[in-house]
C-alpha positions as CSV (number, residue, x, y, z in Angstrom):
1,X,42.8,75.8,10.9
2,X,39.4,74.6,11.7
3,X,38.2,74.6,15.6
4,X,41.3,76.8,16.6
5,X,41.1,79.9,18.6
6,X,39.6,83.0,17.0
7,X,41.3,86.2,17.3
8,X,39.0,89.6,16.8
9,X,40.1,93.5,16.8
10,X,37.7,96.2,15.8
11,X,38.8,99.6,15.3
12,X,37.2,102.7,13.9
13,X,38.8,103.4,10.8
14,X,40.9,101.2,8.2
15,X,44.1,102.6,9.6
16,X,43.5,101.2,13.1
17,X,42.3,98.0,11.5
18,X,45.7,98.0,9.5
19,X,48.2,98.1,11.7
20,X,46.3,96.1,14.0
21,X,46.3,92.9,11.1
22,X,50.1,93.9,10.3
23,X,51.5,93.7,14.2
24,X,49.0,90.4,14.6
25,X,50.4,88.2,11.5
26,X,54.1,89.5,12.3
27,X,53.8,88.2,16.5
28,X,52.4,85.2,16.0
29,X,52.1,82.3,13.6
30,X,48.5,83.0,12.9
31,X,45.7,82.5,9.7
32,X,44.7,86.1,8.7
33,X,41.3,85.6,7.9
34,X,40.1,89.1,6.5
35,X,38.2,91.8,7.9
36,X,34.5,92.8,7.8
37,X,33.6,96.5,7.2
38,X,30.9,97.2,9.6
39,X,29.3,100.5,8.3
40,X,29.9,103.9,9.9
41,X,33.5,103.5,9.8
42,X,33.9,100.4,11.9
43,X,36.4,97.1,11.0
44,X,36.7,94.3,12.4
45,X,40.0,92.1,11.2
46,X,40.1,88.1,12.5
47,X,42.8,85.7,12.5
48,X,42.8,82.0,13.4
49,X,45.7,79.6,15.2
50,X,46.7,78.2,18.2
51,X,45.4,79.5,22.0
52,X,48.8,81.0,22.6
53,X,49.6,82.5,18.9
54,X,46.1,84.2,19.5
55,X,46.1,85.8,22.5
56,X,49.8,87.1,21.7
57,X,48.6,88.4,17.7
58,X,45.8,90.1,19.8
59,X,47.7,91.8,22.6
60,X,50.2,92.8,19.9
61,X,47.3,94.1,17.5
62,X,45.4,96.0,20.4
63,X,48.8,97.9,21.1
64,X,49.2,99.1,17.2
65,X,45.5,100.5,17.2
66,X,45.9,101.7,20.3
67,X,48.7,103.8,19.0
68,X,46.5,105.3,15.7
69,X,43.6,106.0,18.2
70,X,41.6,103.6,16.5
71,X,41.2,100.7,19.0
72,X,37.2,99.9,19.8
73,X,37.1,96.2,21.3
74,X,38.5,92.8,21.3
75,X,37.5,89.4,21.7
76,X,39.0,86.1,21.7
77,X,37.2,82.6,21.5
78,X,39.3,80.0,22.5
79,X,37.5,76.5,20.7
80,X,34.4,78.6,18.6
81,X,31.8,75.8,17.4
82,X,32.0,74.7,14.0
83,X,28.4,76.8,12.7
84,X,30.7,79.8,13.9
85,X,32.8,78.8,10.2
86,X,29.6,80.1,7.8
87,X,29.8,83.7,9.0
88,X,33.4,83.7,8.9
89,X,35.3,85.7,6.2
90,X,36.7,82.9,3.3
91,X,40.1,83.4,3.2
92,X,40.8,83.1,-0.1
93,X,45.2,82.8,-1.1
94,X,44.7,85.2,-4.6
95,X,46.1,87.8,-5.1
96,X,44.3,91.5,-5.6
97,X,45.8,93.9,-7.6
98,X,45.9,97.2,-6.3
99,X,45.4,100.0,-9.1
């Protein structure tokens, strides 16, 4: 999903950031891509896909953070330029096993 719109919640706890990917990839047909852990508590989570499939994962995921009291900011970049792709998470298909 290279060049497609870029979807960005961050939140201030892993709960927030959670629900937040959950309600996204359930809304829309979007390209979780991962989330970066800031430091001090902070997440960002990102997902990837059409204009419209963003902006509605988004809204979607700003309403579930909203509701943990999590919710910090959002952003969305409608065409990002391709150097954007190095600092992106890579999302990679395997599976982790949770112990």
């Amino acid at each position: 999903m290279q060049n497609n719109a870029l979807g960005i919640i961050e939140t201030t706890g892993m709960t927030g950031a959670i629900e937040a990917s959950d309600a996204m990839v359930k809304t829309a047909y979007v390209e979780h891509l991962g989330e970066e852990r800031i430091g001090s508590g902070l997440v960002s989570v990102m997902v990837r896909g059409e204009i419209g499939a963003v902006k509605s994962a988004v809204e979607a995921g700003v309403e579930a953070a909203k509701k943990t009291g999590e919710f910090l900011n959002c952003l969305i970049i409608p065409k990002p330029h391709e150097e954007i792709e190095k600092i992106l998470p890579k999302n990679n298909n395997s599976k982790k096993e949770i112990l």
